[in-house]
C-alpha positions as CSV (number, residue, x, y, z in Angstrom):
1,X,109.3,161.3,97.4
2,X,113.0,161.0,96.0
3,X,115.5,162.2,98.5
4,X,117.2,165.4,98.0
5,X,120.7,163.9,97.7
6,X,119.6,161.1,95.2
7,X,121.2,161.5,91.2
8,X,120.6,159.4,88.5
9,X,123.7,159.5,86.7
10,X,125.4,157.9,89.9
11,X,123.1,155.1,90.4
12,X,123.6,154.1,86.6
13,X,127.4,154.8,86.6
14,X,127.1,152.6,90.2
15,X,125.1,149.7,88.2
16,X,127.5,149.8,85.4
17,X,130.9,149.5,87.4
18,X,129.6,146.3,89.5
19,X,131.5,143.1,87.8
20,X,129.6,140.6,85.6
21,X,129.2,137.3,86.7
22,X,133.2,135.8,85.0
23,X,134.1,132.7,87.1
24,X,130.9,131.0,85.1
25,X,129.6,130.5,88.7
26,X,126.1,128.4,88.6
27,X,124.9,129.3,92.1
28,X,126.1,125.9,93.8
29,X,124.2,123.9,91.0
30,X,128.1,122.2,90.1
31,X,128.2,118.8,88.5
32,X,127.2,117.1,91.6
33,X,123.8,119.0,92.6
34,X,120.9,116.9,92.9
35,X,122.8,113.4,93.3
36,X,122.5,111.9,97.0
37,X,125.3,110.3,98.2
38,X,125.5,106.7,99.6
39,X,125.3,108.0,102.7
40,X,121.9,109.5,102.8
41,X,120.8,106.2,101.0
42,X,122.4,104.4,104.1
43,X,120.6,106.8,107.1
44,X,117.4,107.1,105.3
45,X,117.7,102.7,105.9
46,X,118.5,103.5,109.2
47,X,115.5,105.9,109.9
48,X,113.2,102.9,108.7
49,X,114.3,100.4,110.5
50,X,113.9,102.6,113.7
51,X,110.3,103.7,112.9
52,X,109.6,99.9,111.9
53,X,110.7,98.9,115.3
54,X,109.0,102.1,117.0
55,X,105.6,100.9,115.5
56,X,106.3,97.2,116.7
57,X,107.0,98.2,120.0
58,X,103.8,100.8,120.5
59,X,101.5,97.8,118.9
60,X,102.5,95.6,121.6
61,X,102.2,97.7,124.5
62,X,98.7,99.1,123.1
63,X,98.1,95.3,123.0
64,X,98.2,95.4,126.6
65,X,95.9,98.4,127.7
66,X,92.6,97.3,128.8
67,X,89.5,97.8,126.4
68,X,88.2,100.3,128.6
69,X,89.2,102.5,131.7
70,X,86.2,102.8,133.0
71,X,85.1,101.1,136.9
72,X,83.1,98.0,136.1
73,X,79.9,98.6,137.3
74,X,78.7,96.1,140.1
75,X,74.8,95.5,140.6
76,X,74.5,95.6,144.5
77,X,71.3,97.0,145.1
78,X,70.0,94.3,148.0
79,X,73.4,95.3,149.5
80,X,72.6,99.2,150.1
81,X,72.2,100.0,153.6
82,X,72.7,98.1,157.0
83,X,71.4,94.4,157.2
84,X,68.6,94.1,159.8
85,X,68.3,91.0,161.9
86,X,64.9,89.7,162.7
């Protein structure tokens, strides 16, 4: 259960002694949280363009692949086996 060296009197006079919270400190949440800077406005454009030109780019060369990979299949059924002459 509790340890055997454990007192309740010096965890409370431990919580007691730590120091409040005085520099009005809001946790990084200043004047200036939650505003993006010109900046990210400017690389988000950036990241855009680049996919706009990525999608271009894979649209033509999928463009170019045939509609199938598949051997075309060739009827030569009076063609199997050797050719006899009469």
């Amino acid at each position: 259960m509790l340890s055997p060296d454990f007192s309740l009197g010096s965890t409370v006079a431990f919580v007691a002694v730590q120091p409040s919270n005085t520099n009005n400190d809001k946790g990084g949440q200043g004047e200036d949280f939650g505003k993006s800077s010109p900046v990210g406005l400017v690389l988000l454009i950036v990241f855009f363009i680049a996919v706009f030109f990525l999608v271009k780019s894979m649209n033509k060369h999928l463009k170019r692949l045939p509609a199938s990979f598949d051997e075309p299949v060739q009827e030569k059924a009076a063609d199997v086996g050797p050719k006899k002459k009469d």
